[in-house]
C-alpha atoms as one frame of an Amber mdcrd trajectory, in Angstrom:
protein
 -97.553 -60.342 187.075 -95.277 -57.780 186.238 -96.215 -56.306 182.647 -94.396
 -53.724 180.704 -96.498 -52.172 177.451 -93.433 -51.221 175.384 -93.141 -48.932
 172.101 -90.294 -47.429 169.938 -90.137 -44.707 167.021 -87.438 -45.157 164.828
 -86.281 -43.233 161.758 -86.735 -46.409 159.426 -87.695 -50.115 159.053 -84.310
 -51.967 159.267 -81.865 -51.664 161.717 -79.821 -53.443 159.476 -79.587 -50.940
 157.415 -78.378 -48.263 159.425 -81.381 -47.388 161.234 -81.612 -46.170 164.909
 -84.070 -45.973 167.296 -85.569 -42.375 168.646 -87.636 -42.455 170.868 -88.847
 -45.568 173.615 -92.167 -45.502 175.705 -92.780 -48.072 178.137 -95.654 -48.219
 181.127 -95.294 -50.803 184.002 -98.415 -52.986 185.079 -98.887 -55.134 188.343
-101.789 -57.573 188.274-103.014 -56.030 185.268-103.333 -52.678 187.010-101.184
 -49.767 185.236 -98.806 -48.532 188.253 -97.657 -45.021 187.287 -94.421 -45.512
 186.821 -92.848 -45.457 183.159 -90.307 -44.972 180.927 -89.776 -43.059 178.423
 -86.854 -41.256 176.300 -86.023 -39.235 172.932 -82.587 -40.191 171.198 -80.020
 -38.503 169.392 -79.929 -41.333 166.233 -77.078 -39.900 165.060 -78.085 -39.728
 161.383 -80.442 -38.057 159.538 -84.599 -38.985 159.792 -86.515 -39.403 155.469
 -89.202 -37.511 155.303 -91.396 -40.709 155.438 -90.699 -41.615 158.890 -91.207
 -37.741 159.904 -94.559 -38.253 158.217 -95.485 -41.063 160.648 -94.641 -39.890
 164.020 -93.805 -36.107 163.384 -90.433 -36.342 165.646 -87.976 -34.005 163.714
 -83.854 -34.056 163.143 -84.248 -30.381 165.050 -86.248 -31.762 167.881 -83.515
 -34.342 168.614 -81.016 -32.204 168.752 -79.279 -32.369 172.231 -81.065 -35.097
 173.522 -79.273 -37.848 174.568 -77.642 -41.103 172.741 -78.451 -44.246 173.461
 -75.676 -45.370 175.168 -76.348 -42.671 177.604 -79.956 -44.066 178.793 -78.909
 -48.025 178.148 -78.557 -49.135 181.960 -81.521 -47.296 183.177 -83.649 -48.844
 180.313 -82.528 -52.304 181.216 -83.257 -51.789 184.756 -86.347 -50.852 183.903
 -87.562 -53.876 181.759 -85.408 -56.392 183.743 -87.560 -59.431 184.521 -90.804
 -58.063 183.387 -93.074 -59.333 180.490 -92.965 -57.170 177.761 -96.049 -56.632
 175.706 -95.267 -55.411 172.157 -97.344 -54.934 168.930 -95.555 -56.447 166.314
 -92.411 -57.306 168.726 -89.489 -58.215 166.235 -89.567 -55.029 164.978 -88.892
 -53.112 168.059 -86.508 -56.060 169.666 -84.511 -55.523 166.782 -83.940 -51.649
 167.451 -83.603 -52.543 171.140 -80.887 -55.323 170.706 -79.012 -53.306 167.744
 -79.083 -50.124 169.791 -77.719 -51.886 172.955 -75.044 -53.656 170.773 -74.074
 -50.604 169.485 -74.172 -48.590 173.211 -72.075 -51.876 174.564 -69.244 -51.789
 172.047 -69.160 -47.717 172.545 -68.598 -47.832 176.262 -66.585 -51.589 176.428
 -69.614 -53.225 177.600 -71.764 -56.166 176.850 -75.366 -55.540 177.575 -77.730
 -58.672 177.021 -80.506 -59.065 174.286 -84.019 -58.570 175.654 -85.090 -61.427
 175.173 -82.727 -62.845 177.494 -83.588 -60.786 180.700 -87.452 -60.344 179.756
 -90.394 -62.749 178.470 -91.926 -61.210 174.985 -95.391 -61.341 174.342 -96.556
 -60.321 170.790 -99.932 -58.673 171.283 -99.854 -58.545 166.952 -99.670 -62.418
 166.986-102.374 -62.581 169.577-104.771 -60.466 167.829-104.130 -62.519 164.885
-105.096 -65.398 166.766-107.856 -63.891 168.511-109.337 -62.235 164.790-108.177
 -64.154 161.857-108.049 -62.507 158.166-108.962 -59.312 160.043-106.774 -55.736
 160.260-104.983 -56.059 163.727-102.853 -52.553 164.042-103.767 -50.383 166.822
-106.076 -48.461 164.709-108.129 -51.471 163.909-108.182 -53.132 167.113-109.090
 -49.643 168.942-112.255 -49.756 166.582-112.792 -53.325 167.084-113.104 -52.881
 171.049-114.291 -49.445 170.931-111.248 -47.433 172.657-111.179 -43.960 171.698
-107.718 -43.181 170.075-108.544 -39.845 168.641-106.438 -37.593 169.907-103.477
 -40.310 168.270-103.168 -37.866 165.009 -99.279 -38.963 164.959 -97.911 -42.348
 166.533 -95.673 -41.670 169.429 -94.108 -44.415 171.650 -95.544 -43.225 175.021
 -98.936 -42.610 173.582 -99.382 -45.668 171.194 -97.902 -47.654 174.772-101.404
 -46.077 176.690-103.353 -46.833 173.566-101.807 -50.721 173.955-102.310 -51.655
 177.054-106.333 -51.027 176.713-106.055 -53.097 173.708-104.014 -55.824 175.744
-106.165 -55.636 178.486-109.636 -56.071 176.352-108.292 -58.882 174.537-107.106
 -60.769 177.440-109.874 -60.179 180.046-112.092 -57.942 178.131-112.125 -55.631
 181.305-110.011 -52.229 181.814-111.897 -49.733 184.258-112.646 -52.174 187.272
-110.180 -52.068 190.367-108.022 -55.167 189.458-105.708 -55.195 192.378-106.946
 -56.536 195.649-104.930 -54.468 198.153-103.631 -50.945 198.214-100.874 -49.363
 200.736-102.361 -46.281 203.070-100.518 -43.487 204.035 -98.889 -45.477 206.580
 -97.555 -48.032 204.620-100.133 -50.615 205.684-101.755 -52.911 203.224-105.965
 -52.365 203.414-108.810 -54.149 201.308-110.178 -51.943 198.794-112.950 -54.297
 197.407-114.560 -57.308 199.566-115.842 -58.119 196.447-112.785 -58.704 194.002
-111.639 -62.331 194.727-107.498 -62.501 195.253-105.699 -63.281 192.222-103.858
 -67.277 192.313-101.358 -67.274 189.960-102.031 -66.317 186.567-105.865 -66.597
 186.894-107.907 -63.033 186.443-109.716 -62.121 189.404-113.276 -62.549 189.610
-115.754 -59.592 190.733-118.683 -60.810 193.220-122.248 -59.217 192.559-123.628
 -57.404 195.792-126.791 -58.926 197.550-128.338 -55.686 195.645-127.210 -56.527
 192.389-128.259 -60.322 192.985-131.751 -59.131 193.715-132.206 -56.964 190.904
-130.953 -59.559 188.763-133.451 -62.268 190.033-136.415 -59.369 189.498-135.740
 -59.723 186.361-135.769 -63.239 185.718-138.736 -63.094 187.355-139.834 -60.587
 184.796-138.516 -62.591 182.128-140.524 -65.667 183.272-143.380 -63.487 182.982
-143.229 -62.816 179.580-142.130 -66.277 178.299-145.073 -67.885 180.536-142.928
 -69.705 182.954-140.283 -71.149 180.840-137.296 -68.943 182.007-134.311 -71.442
 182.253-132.373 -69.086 183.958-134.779 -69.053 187.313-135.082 -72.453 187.525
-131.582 -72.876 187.692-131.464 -70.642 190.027-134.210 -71.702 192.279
């Protein structure tokens, strides 16, 4: 259950012709439950950035200057993504920055360093909101309207940022639930492993977990069937299947 929300800037469209990656956002989830740890790097492309990709994420030749190349954050990258599932928005654009700018670290320092896709499992979110919402816009923008996530302060894309705004998406069109407490256990100060929520059922497998109602919540809930019986003179399905 291992999920890693991953985003790139780049100064074009095409690695294959001649452009690099600059900049690589990534946030790590466990049981669909963002952990805190992340990754996340500017890159010296070694070329010059058009104007049109400045005018989409606002990262500038002088910004870059100094920070590292690619070839210098390549193993730490890889041990961060190793064996996780990567969740990408539109993924064969940023696998094919990823693999070209390992290929390119590899042959600089004698190395071979594997394509993604062979030490990680992708998952297009893109394809899956095209599934999910046929003929419809599916980029971040759209989908953040669709499930009401609030995305204003995104004025300019940014890897890290558009990674945040991605994993609510994932996680609302997968489960449709981001704000409850999703894992079932948490470690105390001691290192011990104590029950945070009687009331969250442990995951099995793949399955989401499933949130009990409280004996509160189940009689409020049957006060207003009752109410609803009321009103519809006695013909509330939903009480009689409960009674």
């Amino acid at each position: 259950m291992r999920l890693i929300v991953l985003d790139t800037e780049t100064t074009g469209l095409d690695p294959k012709q001649g452009h690099r990656l600059i900049e690589v956002g990534a946030l790590e989830m466990v049981n669909r439950r963002l952990t805190g740890k992340s990754f996340h790097e500017y890159v010296d492309p070694e070329r010059d950035i058009p104007m049109e990709a400045q005018a989409v994420h606002g990262i500038t030749e002088d910004y870059l200057q100094g920070k590292p190349l690619f070839s210098a954050i390549a193993e730490d990258f890889i041990e961060f993504v190793r064996g996780a599932e990567l969740i990408i928005h539109n993924a064969p654009f940023d696998l094919g920055f990823l693999d070209s700018e390992l290929a390119i670290a590899g042959k600089a320092l004698g190395l071979s360093y594997p394509k993604i896709a062979d030490i990680c499992k992708i998952t297009d979110s893109l394809k899956l909101a095209r599934q999910k919402h046929p003929g419809q816009k599916n980029n971040l923008d759209a989908l953040c309207r669709r499930y009401g996530i609030n995305n204003a302060h995104r004025e300019l894309h940014g890897a890290l940022l558009d990674s945040e705004i991605l994993a609510d998406v994932y996680l609302l069109m997968t489960g449709g639930q981001t704000d409850l407490m999703l894992a079932t256990q948490t470690t105390s100060e001691k290192g011990g492993a104590t029950a945070v929520n009687s009331r969250v059922v442990a995951l099995q497998g793949n399955e989401l977990p499933v949130v009990l109602a409280t004996n509160e919540e189940l009689d409020a809930h049957h006060t207003k069937l009752q109410t609803v019986a009321k009103a519809s003179g006695d013909e509330c399905l939903w009480l009689e299947a409960k009674e």
